[in-house]
C-alpha positions as CSV (number, residue, x, y, z in Angstrom):
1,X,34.9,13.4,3.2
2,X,33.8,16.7,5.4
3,X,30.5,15.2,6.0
4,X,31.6,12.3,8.4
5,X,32.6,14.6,11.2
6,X,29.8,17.0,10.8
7,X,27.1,14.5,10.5
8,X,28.3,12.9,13.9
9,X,28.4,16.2,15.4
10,X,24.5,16.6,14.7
11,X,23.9,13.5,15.4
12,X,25.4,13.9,19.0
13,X,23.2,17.2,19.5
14,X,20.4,15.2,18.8
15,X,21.0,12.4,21.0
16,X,21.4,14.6,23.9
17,X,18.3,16.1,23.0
18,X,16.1,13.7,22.7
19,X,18.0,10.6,23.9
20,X,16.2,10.3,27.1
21,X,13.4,8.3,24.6
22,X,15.0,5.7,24.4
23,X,15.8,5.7,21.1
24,X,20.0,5.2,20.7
25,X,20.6,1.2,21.6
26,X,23.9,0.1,22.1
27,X,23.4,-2.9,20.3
28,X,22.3,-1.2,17.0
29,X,25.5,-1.9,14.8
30,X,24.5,-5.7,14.5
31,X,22.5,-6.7,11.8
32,X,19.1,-9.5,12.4
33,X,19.5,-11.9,10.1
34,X,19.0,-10.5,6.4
35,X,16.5,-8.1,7.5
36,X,19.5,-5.4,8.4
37,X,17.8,-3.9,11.0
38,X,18.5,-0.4,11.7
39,X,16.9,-0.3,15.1
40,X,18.9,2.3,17.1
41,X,20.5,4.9,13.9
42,X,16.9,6.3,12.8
43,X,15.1,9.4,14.2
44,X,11.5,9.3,13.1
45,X,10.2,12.8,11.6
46,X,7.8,14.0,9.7
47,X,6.3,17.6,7.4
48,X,4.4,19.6,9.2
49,X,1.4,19.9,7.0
50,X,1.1,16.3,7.3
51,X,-0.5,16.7,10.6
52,X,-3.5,17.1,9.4
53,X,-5.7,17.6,12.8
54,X,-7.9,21.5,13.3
55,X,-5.8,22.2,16.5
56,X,-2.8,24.3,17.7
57,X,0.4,24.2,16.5
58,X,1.3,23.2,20.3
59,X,-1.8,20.1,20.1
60,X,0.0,19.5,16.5
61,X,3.0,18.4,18.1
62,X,1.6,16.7,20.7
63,X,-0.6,14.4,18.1
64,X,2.9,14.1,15.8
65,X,4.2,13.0,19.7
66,X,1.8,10.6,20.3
67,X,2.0,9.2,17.2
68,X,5.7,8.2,17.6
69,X,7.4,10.6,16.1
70,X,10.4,12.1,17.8
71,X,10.3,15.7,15.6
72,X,8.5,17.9,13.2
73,X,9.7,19.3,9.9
74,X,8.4,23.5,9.6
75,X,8.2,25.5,6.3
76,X,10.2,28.4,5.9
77,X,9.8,31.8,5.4
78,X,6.2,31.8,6.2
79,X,7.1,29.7,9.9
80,X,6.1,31.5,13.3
81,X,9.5,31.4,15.2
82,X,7.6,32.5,18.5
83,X,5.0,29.7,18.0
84,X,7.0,27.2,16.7
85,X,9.4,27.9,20.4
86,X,6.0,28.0,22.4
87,X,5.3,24.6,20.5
88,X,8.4,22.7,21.4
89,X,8.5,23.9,24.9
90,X,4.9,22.6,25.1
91,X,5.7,19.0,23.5
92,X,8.8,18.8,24.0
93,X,9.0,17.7,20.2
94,X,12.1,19.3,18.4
95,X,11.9,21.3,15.1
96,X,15.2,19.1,13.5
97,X,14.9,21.2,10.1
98,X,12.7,23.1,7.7
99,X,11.9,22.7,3.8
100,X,11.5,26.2,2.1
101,X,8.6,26.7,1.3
102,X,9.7,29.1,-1.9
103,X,12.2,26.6,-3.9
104,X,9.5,25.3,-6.4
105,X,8.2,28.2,-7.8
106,X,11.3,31.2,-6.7
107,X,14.4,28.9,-8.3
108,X,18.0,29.6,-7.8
109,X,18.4,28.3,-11.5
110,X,16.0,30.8,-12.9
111,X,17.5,32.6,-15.7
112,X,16.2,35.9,-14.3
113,X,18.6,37.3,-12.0
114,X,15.8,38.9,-9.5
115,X,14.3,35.9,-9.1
116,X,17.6,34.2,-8.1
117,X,18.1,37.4,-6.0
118,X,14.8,36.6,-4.1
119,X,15.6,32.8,-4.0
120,X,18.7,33.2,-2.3
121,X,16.7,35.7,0.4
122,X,14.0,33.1,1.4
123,X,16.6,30.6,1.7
124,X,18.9,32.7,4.3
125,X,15.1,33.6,5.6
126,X,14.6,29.3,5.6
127,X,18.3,29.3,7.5
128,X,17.3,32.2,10.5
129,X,14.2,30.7,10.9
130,X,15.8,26.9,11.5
131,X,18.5,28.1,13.6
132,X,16.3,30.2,15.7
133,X,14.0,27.2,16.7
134,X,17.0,24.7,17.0
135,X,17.3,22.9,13.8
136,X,19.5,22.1,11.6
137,X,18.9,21.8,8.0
138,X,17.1,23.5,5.4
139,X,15.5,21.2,2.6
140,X,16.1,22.4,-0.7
141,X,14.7,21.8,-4.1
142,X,17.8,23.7,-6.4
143,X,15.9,24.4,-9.3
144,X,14.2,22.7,-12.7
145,X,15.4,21.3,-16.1
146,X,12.7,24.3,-17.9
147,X,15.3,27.0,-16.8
148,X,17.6,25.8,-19.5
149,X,20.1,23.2,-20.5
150,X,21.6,21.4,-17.7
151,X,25.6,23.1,-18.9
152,X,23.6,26.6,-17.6
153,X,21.2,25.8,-14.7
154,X,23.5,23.5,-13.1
155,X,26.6,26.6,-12.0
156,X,23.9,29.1,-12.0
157,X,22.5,27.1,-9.0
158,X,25.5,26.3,-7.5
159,X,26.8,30.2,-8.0
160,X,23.6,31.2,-6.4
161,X,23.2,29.1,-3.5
162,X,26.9,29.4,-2.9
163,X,25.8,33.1,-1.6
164,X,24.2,31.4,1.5
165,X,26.8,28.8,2.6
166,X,28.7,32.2,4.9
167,X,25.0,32.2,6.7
168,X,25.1,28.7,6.8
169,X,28.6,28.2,8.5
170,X,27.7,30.8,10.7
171,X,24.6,29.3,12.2
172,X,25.5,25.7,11.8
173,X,22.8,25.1,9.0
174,X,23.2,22.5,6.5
175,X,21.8,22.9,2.9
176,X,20.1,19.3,2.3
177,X,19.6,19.1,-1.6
178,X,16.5,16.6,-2.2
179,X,16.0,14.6,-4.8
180,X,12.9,14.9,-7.1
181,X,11.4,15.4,-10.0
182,X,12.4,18.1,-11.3
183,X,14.2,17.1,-14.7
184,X,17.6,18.0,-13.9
185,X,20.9,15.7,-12.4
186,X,18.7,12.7,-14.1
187,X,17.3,11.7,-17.3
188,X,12.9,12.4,-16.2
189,X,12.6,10.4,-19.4
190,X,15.0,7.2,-19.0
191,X,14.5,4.0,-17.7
192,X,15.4,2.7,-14.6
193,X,19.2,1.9,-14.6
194,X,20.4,5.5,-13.6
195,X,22.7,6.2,-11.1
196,X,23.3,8.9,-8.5
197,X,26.5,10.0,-9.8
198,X,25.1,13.9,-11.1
199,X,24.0,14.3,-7.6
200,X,27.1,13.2,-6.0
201,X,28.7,15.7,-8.5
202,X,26.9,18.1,-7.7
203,X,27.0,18.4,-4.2
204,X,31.1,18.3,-4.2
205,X,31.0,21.1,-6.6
206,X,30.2,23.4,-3.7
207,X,33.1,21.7,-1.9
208,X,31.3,22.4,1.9
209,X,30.6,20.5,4.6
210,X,27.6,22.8,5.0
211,X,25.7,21.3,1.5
212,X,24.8,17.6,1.5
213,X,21.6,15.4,0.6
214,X,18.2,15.0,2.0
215,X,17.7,11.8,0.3
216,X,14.2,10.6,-0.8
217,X,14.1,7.0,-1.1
218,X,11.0,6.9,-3.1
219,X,11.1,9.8,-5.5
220,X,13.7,8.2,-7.8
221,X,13.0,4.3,-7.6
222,X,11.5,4.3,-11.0
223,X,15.0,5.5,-12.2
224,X,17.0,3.5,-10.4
225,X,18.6,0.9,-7.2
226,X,17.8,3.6,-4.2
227,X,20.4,0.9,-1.8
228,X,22.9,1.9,-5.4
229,X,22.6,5.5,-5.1
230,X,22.6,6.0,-1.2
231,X,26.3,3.5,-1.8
232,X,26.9,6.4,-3.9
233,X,26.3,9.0,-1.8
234,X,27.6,7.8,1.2
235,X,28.1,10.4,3.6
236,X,26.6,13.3,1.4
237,X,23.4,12.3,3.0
238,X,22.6,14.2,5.7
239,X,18.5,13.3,5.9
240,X,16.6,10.6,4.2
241,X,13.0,11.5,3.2
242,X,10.8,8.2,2.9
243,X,7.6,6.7,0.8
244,X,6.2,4.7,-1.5
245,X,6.7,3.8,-4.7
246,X,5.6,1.4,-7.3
247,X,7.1,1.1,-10.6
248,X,4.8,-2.0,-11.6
249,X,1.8,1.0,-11.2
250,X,3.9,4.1,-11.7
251,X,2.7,5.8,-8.9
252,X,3.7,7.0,-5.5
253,X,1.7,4.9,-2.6
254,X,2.1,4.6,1.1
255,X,5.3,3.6,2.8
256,X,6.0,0.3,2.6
257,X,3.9,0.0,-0.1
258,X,4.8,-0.9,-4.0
259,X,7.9,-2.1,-4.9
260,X,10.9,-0.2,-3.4
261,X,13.5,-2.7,-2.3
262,X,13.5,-1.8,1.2
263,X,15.9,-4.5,2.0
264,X,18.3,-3.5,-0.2
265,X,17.9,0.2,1.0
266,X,18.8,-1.2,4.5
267,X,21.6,-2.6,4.0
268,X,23.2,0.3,1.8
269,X,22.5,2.8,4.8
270,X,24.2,0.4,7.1
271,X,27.3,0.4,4.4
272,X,27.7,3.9,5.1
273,X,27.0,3.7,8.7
274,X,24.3,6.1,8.6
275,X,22.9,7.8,11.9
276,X,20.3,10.0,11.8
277,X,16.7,11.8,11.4
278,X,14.2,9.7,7.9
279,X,11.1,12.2,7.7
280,X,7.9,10.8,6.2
281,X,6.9,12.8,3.1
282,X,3.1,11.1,2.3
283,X,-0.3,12.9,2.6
284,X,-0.7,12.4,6.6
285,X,-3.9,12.4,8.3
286,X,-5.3,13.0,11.7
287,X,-4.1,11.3,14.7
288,X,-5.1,7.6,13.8
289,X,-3.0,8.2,10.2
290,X,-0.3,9.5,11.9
291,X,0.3,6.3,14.2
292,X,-0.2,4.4,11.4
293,X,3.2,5.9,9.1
294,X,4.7,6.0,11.9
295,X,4.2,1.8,12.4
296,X,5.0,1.5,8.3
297,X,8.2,3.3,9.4
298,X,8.9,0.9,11.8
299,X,8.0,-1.9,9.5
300,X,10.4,-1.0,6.6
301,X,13.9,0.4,8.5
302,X,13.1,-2.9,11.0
303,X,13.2,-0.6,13.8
């Protein structure tokens, strides 16, 4: 697939960038008994507004730094390109992608065509705004199952967001679809033996190595095996997003917490030899939080 040769090529950038941490081991294709270790492939990120500390967006960084993270996700349009620079230079902390902040409520599977119009704007605005303080994906939500059937919403996405992918090429910004719940390329409804294959569908309708997955690990456990759908996937995912889930409570909960089969989840991403930057996605905290994810982080991907 086109994704193995441009996920490598990030992944290179990356480890030039930020390789002097320490992080890339030599050793790291070997897996530690049945714990599949995957020491050595992850990059440690996290969302902005998880750093939850009254501070500059420079002292920001450095806390997400400290912490033991090795980059920041930003929001876009609404991100500071200037600051964001002055921010990086500071810490020293990359910027490795944003999420737009729009998708939710501006959808590119609205049925009103200005609202697509504007959808499409913020996310070429989400793609100048990542390439301009060195990242290199945009998180994207697509749209939700209340625009219409899935036989309309799904090619009016794909026609819309199509629009972007000459911006995208240009600037060397990937379109990460994430998974969530937003009632479309899964039944919100069934139980919890569904499979990834709508996504993987999806994503090869736009037939570009520029459009791939930012996989969340815990959105859709209560709808099925997350080590099953990243198989499935394979090298569409570009990004994992991580948390917790418990289908026992039915409830989202800290990382590492509830019932996710993390070992299972391991050893599917070592399957597709995955490399690459897992972003927390939980409420976050001030400094002492922070360390903390971080550490549950650690604890689950057996860093």
């Amino acid at each position: 697939m086109p994704h193995t040769r441009f996920n490598r090529r990030h992944f290179v950038k990356s480890a030039v960038a930020i390789g002097a941490n320490g992080l890339l081991c030599p050793h790291a294709f070997s897996k530690t008994g049945p714990s599949y270790s995957l020491k050595g492939r992850l990059y440690k990120t996290l969302k902005i507004n998880m750093i939850r500390i009254e501070a500059s967006l420079k002292e920001k960084f450095r806390a997400a730094k400290t912490a033991g993270f090795v980059g920041v996700e930003m929001n876009s349009p609404g991100m500071d390109v200037a600051e964001t620079r002055a921010a990086i230079a500071a810490s020293g902390l990359p910027v490795d992608g944003t999420v737009c902040s729009t998708h939710w409520k501006i959808r590119h599977s609205s049925p009103d065509a200005s609202v697509r119009t504007q959808a499409l704007e913020d996310l070429k605005t989400a793609i100048r705004d990542t390439h301009a303080v060195g990242g290199h994906t945009v998180l994207l939500v697509v749209g939700k199952g209340e625009d219409g059937p899935e036989s309309e919403i799904w090619p009016r996405s794909v026609e819309n967001i199509k629009k972007a992918l000459p911006l995208a090429s240009e600037l060397g910004v990937s379109i990460v679809i994430e998974n969530v719940w937003n009632q479309f390329l899964y039944n919100h409804d069934g139980d919890s033996k569904q499979t990834a294959d709508a996504f993987a569908k999806y994503v090869d309708e736009f037939q570009s190595p520029w459009v791939g997955m930012q996989f969340d690990i815990g959105n859709h456990w209560k709808y099925g095996s997350m080590g099953d759908w990243i198989r499935t996937l394979g090298k569409r995912i570009i990004k994992l997003d991580v948390k917790g889930f418990s289908r026992a409570e039915g409830k989202f909960m800290q990382i590492g917490e509830g019932d996710i089969d993390f070992e299972d989840v391991r050893k599917a991403l070592l399957e597709i030899n995955y490399h690459g930057w897992v972003a927390a996605e939980v409420k976050g905290g001030a400094l002492s939080e922070l360390k903390k994810i971080s550490t549950q982080m650690d604890r689950v991907f057996a860093l």
